[in-house]
C-alpha positions, 0 to 999 in steps of 0.5 A, spaced: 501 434 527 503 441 530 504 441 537 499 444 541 504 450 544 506 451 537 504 456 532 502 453 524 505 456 520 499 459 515 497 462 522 505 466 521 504 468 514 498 471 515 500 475 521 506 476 517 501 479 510 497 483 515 502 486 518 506 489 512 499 491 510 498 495 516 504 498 515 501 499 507 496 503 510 499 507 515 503 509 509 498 511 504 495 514 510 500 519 509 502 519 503 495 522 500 496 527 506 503 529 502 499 529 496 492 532 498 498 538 501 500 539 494 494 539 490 491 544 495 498 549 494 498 548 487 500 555 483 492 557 480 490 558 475 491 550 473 490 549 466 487 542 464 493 541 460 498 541 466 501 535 466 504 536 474 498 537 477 494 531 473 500 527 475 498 529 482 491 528 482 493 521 478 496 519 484 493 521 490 487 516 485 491 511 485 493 511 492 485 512 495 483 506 490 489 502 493 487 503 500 479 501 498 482 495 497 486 494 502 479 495 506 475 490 503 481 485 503 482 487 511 473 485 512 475 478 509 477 471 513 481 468 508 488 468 511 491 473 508 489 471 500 486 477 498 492 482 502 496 478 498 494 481 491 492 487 494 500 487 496 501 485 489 498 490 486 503 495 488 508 492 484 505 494 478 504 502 480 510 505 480 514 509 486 510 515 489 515 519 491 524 517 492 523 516 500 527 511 503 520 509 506 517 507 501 523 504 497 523 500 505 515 498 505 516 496 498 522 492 499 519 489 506 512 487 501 516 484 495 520 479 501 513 477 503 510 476 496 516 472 495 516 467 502 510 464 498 
């Protein structure tokens, strides 16, 4: 029985979980900004063909269709359950960018993912 000053444990990790969530978001947030950037400065006419610009656009998709999901996973009240395949499912994207920033998160999400 935890004592009554005490913190449970599940209560930490799910602190934990939306925590780096949080921080997700503030990075997709910015990197959608980066993207949006240079999808708009793009040199025109853009043929369909060009494999930079669609890779652009690709991302830019990837990252807003991420960020819904952590939406919806923030609305939900199951401890961090539904945050945790959201978080997991940046491992099956491959990096945005070679920031450090996102080397970091990444890094920060992967220890998180593997507490449990």
């Amino acid at each position: 029985m935890a004592m009554p000053h005490q913190t449970p444990s599940r209560t930490i990790d799910g602190d934990r979980v939306e925590e780096v969530s949080q921080e997700l978001k503030r990075w997709i947030f910015r990197a959608r900004g980066v993207l949006a950037e240079e999808i708009r400065s793009y040199p025109t006419p853009i043929p369909r063909c060009d494999a930079q610009f669609n890779h652009l656009v690709e991302q830019r998709d990837h990252l807003s269709r991420l960020l819904t999901e952590l939406d919806t996973a923030f609305d939900r009240s199951d401890g961090g359950v539904t945050l945790r395949v959201v978080l997991a499912k940046l491992r099956d994207l491959p990096n945005f960018g070679d920031s450090a920033e996102e080397r970091g998160l990444r890094e920060r999400i992967g220890a998180e993912l593997d507490r449990t």
